[in-house]
py3Dmol code that shows the C-alpha trace and the ligand (Angstrom):
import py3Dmol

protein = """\
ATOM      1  CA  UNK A   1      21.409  15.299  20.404  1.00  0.00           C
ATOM      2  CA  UNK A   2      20.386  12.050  19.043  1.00  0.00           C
ATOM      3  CA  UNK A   3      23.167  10.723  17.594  1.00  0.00           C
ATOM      4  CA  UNK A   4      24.558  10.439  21.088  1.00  0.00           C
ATOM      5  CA  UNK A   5      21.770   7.760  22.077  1.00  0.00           C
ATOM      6  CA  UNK A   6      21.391   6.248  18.683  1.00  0.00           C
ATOM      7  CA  UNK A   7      25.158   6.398  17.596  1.00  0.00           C
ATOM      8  CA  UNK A   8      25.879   3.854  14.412  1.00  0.00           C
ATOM      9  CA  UNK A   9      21.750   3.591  13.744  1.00  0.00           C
ATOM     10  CA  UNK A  10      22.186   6.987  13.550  1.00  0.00           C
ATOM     11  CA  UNK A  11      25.228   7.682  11.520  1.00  0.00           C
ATOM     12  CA  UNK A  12      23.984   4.999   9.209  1.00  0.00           C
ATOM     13  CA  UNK A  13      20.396   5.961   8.672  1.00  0.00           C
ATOM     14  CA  UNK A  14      19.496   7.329   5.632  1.00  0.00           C
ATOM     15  CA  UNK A  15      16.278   7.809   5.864  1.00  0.00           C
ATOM     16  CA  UNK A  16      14.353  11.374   7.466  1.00  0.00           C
ATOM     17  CA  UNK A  17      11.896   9.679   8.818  1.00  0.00           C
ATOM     18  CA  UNK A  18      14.077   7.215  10.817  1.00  0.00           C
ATOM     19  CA  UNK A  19      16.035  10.262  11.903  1.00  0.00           C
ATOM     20  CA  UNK A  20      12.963  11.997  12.544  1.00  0.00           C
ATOM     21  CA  UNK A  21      11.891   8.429  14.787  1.00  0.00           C
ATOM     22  CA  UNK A  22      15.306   8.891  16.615  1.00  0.00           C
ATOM     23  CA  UNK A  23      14.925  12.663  17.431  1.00  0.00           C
ATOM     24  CA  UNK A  24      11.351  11.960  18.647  1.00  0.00           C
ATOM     25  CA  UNK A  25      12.164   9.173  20.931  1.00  0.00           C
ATOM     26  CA  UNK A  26      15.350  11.466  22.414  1.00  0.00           C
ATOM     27  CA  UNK A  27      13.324  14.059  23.139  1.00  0.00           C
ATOM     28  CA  UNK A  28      10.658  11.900  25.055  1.00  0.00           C
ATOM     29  CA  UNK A  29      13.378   8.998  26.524  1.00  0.00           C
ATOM     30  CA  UNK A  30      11.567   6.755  24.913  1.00  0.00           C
ATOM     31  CA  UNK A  31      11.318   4.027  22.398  1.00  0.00           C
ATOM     32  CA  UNK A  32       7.853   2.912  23.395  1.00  0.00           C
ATOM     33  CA  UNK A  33       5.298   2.593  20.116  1.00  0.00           C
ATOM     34  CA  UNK A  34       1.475   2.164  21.642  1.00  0.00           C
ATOM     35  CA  UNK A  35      -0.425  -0.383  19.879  1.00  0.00           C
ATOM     36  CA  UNK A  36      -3.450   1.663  20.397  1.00  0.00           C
ATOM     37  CA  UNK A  37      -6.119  -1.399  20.020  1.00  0.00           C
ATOM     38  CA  UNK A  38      -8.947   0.710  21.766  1.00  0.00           C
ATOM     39  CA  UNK A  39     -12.749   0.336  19.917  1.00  0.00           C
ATOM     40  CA  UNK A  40     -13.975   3.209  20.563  1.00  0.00           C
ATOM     41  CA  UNK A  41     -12.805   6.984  19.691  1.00  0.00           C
ATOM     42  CA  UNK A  42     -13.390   8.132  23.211  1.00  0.00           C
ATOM     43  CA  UNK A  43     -11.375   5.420  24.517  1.00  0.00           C
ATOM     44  CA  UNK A  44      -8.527   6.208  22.017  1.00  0.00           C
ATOM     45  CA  UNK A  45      -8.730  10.122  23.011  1.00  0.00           C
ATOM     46  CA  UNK A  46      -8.991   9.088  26.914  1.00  0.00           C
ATOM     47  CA  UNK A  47      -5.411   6.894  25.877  1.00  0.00           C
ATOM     48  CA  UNK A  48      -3.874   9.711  23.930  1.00  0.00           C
ATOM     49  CA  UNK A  49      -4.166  12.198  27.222  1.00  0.00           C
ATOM     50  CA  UNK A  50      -3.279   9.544  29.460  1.00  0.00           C
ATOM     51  CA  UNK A  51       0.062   8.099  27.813  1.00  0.00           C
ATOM     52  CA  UNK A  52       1.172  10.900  24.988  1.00  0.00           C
ATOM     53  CA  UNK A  53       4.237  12.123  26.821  1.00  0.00           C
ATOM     54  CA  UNK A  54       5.285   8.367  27.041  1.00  0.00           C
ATOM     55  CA  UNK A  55       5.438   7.479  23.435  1.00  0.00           C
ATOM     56  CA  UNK A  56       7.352   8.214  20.984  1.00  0.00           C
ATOM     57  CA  UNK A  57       4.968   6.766  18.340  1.00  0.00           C
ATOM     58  CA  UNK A  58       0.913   5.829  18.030  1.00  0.00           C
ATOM     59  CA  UNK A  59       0.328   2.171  16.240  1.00  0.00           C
ATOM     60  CA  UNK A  60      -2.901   2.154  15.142  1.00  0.00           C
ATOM     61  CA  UNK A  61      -5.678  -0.632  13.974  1.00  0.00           C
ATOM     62  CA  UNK A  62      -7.463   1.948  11.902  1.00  0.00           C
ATOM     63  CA  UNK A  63     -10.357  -0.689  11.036  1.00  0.00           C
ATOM     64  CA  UNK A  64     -11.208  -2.276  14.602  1.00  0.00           C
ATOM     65  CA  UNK A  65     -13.180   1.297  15.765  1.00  0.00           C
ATOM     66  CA  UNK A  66     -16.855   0.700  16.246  1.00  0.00           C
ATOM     67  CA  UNK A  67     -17.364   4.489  15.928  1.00  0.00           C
ATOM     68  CA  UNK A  68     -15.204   5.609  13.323  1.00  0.00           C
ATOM     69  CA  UNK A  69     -15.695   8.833  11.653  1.00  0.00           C
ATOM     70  CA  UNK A  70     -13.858  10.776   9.352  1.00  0.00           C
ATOM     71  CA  UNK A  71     -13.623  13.613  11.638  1.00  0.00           C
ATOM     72  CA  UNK A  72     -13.496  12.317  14.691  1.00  0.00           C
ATOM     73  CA  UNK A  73     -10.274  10.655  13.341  1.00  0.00           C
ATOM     74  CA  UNK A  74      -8.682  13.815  11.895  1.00  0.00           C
ATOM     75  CA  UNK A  75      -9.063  15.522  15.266  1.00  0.00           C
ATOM     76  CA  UNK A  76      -7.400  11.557  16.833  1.00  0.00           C
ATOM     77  CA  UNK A  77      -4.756  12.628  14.367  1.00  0.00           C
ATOM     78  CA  UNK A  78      -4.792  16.110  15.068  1.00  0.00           C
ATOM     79  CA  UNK A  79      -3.936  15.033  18.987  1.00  0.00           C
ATOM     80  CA  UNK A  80      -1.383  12.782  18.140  1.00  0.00           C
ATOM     81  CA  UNK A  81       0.725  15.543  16.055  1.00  0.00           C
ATOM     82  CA  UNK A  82       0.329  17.281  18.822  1.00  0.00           C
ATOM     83  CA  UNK A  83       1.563  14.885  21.281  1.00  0.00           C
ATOM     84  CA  UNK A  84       4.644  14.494  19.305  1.00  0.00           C
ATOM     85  CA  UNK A  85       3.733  10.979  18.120  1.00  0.00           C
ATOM     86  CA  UNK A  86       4.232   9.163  14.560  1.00  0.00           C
ATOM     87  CA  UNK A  87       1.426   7.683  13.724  1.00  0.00           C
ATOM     88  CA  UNK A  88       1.615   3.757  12.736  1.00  0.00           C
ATOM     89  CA  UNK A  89      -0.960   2.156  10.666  1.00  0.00           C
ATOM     90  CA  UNK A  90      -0.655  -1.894  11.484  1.00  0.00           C
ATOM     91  CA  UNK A  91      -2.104  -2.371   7.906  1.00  0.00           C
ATOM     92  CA  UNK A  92      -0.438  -5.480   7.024  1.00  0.00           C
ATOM     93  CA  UNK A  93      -0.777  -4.897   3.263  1.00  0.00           C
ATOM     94  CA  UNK A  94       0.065  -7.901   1.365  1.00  0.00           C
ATOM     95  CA  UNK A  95      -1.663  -7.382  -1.965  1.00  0.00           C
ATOM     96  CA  UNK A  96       0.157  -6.756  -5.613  1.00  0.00           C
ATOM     97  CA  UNK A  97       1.638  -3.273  -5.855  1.00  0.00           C
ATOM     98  CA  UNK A  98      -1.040  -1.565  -7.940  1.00  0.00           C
ATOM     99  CA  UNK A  99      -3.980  -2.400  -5.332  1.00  0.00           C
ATOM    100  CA  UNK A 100      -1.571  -1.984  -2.319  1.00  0.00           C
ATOM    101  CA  UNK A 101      -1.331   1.826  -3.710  1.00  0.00           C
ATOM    102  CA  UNK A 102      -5.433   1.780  -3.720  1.00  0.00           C
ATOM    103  CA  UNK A 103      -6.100   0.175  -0.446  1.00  0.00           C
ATOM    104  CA  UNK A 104      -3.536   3.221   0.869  1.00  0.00           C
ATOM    105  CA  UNK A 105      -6.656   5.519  -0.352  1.00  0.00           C
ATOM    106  CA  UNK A 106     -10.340   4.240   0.188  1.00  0.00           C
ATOM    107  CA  UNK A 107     -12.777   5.378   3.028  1.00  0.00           C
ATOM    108  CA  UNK A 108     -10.029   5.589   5.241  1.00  0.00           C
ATOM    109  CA  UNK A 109      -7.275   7.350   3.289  1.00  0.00           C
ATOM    110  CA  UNK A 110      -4.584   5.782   5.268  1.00  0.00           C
ATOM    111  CA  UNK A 111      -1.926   7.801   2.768  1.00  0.00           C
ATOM    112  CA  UNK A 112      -3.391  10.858   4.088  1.00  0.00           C
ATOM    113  CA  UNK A 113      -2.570  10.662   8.108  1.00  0.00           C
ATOM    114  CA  UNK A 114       0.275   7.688   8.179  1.00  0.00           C
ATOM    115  CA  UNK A 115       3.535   8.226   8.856  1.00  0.00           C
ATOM    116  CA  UNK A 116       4.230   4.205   8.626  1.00  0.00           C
ATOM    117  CA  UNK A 117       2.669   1.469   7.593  1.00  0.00           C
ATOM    118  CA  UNK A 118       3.332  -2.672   7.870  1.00  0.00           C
ATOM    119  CA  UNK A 119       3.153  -4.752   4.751  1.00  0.00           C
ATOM    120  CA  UNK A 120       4.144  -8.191   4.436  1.00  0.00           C
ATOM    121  CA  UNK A 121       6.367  -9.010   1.400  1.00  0.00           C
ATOM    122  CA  UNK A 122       5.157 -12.342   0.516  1.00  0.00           C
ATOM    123  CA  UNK A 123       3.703 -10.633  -3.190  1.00  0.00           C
ATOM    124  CA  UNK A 124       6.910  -9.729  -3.654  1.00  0.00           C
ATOM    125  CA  UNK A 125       8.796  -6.499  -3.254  1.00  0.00           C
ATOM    126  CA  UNK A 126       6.572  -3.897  -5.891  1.00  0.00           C
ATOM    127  CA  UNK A 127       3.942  -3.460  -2.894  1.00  0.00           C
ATOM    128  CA  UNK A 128       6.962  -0.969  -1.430  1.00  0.00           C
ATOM    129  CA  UNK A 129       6.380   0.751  -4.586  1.00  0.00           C
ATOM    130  CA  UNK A 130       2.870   0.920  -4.388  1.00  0.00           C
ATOM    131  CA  UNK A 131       2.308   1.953  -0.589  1.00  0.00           C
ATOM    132  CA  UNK A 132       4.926   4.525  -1.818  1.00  0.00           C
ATOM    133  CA  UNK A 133       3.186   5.584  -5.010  1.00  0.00           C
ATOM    134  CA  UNK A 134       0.079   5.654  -2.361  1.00  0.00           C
ATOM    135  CA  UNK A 135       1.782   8.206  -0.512  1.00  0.00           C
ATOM    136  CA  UNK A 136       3.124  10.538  -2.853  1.00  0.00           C
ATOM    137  CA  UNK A 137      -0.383  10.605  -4.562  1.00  0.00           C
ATOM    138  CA  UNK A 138      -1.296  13.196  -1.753  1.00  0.00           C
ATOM    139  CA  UNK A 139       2.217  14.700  -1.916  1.00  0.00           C
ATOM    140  CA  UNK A 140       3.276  12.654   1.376  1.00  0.00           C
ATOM    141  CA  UNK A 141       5.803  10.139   2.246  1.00  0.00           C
ATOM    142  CA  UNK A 142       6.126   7.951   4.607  1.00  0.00           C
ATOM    143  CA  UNK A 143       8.141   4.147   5.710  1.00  0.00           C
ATOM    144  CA  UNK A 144       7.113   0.673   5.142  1.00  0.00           C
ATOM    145  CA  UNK A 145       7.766  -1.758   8.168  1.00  0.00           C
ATOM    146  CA  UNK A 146       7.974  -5.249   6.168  1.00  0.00           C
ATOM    147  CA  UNK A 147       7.653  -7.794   8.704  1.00  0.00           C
ATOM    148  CA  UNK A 148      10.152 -10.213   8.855  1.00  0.00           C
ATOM    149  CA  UNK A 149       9.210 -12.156  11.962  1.00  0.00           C
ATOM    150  CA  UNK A 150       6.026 -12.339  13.851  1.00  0.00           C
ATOM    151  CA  UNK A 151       5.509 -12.668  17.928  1.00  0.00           C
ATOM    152  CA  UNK A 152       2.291 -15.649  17.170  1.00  0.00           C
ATOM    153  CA  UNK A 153       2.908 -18.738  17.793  1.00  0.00           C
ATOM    154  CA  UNK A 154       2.690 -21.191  14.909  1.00  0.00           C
ATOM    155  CA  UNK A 155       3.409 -18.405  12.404  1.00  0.00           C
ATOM    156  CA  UNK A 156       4.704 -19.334   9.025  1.00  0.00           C
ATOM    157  CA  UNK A 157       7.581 -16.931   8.449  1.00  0.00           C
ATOM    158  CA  UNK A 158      10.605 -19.269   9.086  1.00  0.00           C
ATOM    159  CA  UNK A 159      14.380 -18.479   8.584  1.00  0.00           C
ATOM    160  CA  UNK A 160      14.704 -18.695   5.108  1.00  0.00           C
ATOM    161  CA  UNK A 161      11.251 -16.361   4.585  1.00  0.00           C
ATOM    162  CA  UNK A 162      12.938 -13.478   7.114  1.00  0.00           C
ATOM    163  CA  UNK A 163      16.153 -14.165   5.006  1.00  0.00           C
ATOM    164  CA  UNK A 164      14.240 -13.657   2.125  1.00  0.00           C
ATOM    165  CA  UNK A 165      12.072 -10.269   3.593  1.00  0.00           C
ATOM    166  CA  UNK A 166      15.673  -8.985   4.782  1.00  0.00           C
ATOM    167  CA  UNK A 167      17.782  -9.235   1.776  1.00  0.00           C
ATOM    168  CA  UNK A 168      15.196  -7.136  -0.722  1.00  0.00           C
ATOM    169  CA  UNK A 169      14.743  -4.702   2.013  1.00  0.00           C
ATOM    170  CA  UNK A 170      17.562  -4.070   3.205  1.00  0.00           C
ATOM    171  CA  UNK A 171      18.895  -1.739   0.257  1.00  0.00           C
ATOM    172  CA  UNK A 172      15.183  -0.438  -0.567  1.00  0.00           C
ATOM    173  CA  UNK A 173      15.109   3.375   0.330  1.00  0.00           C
ATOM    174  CA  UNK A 174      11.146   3.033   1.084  1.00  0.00           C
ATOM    175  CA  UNK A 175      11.719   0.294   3.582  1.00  0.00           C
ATOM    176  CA  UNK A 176      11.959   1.857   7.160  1.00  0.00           C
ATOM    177  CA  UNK A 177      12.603  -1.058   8.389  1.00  0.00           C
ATOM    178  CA  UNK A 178      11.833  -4.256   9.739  1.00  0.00           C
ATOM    179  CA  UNK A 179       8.752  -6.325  12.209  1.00  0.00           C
ATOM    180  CA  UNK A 180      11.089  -8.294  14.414  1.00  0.00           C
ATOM    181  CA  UNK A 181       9.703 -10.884  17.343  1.00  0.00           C
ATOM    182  CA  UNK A 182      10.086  -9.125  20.201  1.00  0.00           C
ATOM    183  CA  UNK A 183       9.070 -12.576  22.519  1.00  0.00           C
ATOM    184  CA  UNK A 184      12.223 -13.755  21.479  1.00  0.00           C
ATOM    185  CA  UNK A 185      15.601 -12.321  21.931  1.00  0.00           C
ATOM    186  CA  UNK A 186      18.113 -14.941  20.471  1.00  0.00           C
ATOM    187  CA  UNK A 187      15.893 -14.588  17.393  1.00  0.00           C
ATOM    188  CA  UNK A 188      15.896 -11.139  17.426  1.00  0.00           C
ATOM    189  CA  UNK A 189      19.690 -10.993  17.543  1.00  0.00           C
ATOM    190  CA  UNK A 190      19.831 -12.944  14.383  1.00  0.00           C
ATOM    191  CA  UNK A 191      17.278 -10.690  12.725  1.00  0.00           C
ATOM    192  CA  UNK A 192      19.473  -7.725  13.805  1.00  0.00           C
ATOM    193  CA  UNK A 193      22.759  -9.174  12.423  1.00  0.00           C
ATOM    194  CA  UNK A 194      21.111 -10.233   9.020  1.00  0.00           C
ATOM    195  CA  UNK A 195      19.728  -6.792   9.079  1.00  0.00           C
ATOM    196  CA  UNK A 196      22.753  -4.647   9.476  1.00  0.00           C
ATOM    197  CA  UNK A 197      23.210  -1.370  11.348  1.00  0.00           C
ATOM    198  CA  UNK A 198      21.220   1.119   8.635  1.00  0.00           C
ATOM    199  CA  UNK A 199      17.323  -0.195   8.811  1.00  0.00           C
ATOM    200  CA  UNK A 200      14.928   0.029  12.291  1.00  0.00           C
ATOM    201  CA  UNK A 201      13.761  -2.951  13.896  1.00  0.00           C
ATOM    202  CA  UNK A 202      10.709  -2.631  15.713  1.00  0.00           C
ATOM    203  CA  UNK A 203       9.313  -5.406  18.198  1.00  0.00           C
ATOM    204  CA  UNK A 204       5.648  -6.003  18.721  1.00  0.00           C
ATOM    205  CA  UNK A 205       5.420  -9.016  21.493  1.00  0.00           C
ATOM    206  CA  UNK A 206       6.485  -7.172  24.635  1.00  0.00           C
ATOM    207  CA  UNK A 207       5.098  -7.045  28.071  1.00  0.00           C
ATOM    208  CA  UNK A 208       6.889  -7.176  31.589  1.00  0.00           C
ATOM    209  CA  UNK A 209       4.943 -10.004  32.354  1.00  0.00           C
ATOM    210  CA  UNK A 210       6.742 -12.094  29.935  1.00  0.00           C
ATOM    211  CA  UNK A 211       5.272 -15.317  28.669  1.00  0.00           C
ATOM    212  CA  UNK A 212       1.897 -16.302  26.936  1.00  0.00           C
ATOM    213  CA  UNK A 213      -0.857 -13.579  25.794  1.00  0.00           C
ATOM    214  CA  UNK A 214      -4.132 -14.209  24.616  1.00  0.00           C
ATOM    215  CA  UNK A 215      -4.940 -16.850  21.286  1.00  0.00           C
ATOM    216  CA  UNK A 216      -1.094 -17.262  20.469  1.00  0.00           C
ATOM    217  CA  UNK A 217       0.133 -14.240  21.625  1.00  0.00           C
ATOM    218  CA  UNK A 218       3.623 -14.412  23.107  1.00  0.00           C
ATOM    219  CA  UNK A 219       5.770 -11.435  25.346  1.00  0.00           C
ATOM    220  CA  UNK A 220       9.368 -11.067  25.578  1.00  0.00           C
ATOM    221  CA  UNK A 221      10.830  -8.604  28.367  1.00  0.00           C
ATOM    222  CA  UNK A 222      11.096  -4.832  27.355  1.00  0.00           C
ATOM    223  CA  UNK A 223      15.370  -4.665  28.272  1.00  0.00           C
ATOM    224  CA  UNK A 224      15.468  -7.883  26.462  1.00  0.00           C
ATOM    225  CA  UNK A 225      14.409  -7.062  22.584  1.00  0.00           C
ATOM    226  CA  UNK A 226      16.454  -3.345  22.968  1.00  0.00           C
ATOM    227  CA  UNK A 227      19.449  -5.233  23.886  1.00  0.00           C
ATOM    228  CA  UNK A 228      18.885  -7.557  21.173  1.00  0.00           C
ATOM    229  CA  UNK A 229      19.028  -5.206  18.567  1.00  0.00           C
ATOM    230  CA  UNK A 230      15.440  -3.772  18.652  1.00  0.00           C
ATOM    231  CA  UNK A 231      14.728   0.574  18.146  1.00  0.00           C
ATOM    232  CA  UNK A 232      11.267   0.187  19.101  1.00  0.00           C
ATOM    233  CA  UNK A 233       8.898  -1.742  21.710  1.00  0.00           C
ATOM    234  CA  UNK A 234       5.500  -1.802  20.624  1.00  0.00           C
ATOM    235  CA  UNK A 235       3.513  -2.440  23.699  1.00  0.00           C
ATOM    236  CA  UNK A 236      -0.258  -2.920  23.860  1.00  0.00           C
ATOM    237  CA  UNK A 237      -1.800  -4.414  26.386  1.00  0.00           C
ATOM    238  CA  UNK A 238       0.891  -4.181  29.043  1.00  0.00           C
ATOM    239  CA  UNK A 239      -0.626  -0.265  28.828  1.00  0.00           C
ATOM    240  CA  UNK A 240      -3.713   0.154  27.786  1.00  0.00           C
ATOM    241  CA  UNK A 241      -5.163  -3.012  29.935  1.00  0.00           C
ATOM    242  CA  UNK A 242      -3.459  -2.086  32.851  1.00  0.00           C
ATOM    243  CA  UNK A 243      -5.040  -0.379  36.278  1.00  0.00           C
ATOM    244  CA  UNK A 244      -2.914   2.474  35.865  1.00  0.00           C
ATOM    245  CA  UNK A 245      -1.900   3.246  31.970  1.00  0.00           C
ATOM    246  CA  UNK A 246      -0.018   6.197  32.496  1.00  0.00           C
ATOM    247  CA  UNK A 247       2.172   4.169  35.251  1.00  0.00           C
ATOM    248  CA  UNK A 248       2.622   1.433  32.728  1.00  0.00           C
ATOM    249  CA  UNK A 249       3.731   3.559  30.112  1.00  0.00           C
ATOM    250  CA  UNK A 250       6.590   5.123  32.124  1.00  0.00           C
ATOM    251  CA  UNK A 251       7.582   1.887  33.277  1.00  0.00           C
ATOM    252  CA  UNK A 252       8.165   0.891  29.928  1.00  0.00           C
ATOM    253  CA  UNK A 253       9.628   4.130  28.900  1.00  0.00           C
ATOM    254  CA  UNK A 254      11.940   3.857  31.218  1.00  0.00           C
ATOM    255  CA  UNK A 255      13.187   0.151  30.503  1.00  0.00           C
ATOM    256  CA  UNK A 256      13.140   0.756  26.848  1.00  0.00           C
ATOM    257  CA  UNK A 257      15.158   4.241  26.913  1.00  0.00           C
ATOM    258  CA  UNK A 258      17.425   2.667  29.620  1.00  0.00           C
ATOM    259  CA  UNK A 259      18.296  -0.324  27.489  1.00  0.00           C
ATOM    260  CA  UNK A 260      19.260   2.084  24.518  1.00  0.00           C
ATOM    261  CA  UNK A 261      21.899   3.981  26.880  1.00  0.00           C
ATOM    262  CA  UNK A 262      22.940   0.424  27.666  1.00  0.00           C
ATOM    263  CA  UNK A 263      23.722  -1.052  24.213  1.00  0.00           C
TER     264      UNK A 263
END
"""
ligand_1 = """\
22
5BU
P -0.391 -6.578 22.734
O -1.627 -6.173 23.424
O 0.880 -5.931 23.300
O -0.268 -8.067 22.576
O -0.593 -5.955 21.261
C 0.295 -6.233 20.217
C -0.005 -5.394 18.993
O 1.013 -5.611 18.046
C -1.322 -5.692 18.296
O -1.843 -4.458 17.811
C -0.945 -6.583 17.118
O -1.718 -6.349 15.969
C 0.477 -6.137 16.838
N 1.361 -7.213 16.340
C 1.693 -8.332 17.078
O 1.246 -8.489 18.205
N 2.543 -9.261 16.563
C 3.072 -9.163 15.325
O 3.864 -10.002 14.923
C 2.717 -7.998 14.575
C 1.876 -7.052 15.091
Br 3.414 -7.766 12.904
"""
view = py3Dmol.view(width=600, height=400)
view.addModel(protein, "pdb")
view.setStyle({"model": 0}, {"cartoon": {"style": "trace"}})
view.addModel(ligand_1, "xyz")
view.setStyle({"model": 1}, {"stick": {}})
view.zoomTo()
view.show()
């Protein structure tokens, strides 16, 4: 069934996870990712219920909860699973490969319960190795998101740096993908045409209010970044800050999954 919606990202993927992505988010009509940025557990449970049949993954911020506990996060996990979500760790690693592989373990294990993480490449490109090597230490795997672009304003990762980001990714079988800007579409189209047809291209920066966010933030339109060559909106937010979440979330559903029929 999905290679009907997905067609060449499809045909071209080679990796199970992507496919897995793609099945998920066919199943659902979605491509919405939640950036989950709740504090505390119970507000991340009350989101879960609320949203789940909306998503097609769960980002997380694994290191933002006031009330964090080991088990209260395995049942979180537990719910997602169960909700038919990948679960996301926003990480941003950035450190050498050997420590990247540590900071995958530590109090909160995130080798144990991701299904993808976010590094930056700017060490160079042995961290995929390590967030790998993290992974298979608990007989795992998992996809590394290296961001390319960023949706802040000021950031420092020009054209030459995404060039850069792209071209030792793109052929890297533990690279899912790619963090595009999903505030801006021309740039995004670039991104997607340096990119190539195989690799994911998911798009934090997305709100149907478009414009400025909070401290640098900046929102592109939902129909926009799919168009542009984007697999996945990441929306936070334009969901969980809204009156009505579970409204929100098929609103965005629905423009995201509608834009994929489209391209
Ligand atoms: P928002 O509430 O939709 O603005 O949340 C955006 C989320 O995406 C938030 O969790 C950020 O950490 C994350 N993000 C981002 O906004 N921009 C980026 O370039 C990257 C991640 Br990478």
């Amino acid at each position: 069934m999905a290679n009907e919606f997905w067609g060449e990202r499809w045909d071209n993927s080679t990796s199970d996870i992507a496919r897995k992505y793609m099945e998920v988010a066919s199943r659902k009509k979605t491509l919405v990712c939640l950036a989950a940025d709740r504090r505390t557990m119970s507000g991340l449970f009350e989101l879960i219920d609320s949203v789940g049949p909306y998503l097609a993954a769960l980002k997380t911020h694994v290191d933002l909860i006031d009330d964090w506990t080991p088990e209260s996060w395995s049942e979180f996990c537990k719910k997602a699973h169960d909700a038919d979500l990948l679960i996301f760790e926003d990480r941003k690693f950035a450190d050498i490969g050997k420590i990247s592989r540590d900071q995958m373990a530590g109090v909160y294990d995130i080798r144990s319960w991701s299904d993808l993480v976010t590094a930056h490449l700017i060490s160079g490109p042995d961290i995929v190795d390590g967030l790998q090597a993290g992974w298979r230490d608990v007989g795992r795997s998992g996809g590394v998101l290296l961001l390319a672009q960023m949706s802040s304003r000021g950031n420092l990762l020009n054209p030459d740096y995404t060039d850069e980001v792209v071209s030792k990714g793109r052929n890297h079988p533990g690279v899912f993908g790619f963090i595009g800007n999903g505030s801006r579409p021309d740039e995004l189209a670039e991104l997607r045409s340096k990119v190539g047809n195989e690799k994911m291209i998911w798009t934090p920066g997305v709100n149907l209010t478009v414009g400025d966010g909070e401290m640098g933030q900046r929102y592109g339109d939902p129909r926009d970044a799919v168009l542009a060559g984007s697999d996945c909106i990441i929306v936070g937010s334009g969901i969980h800050r809204s009156e009505n979440p579970e409204d929100s979330a098929k609103a965005y559903a629905a423009a995201s999954w509608n834009a994929l029929l489209e391209r």
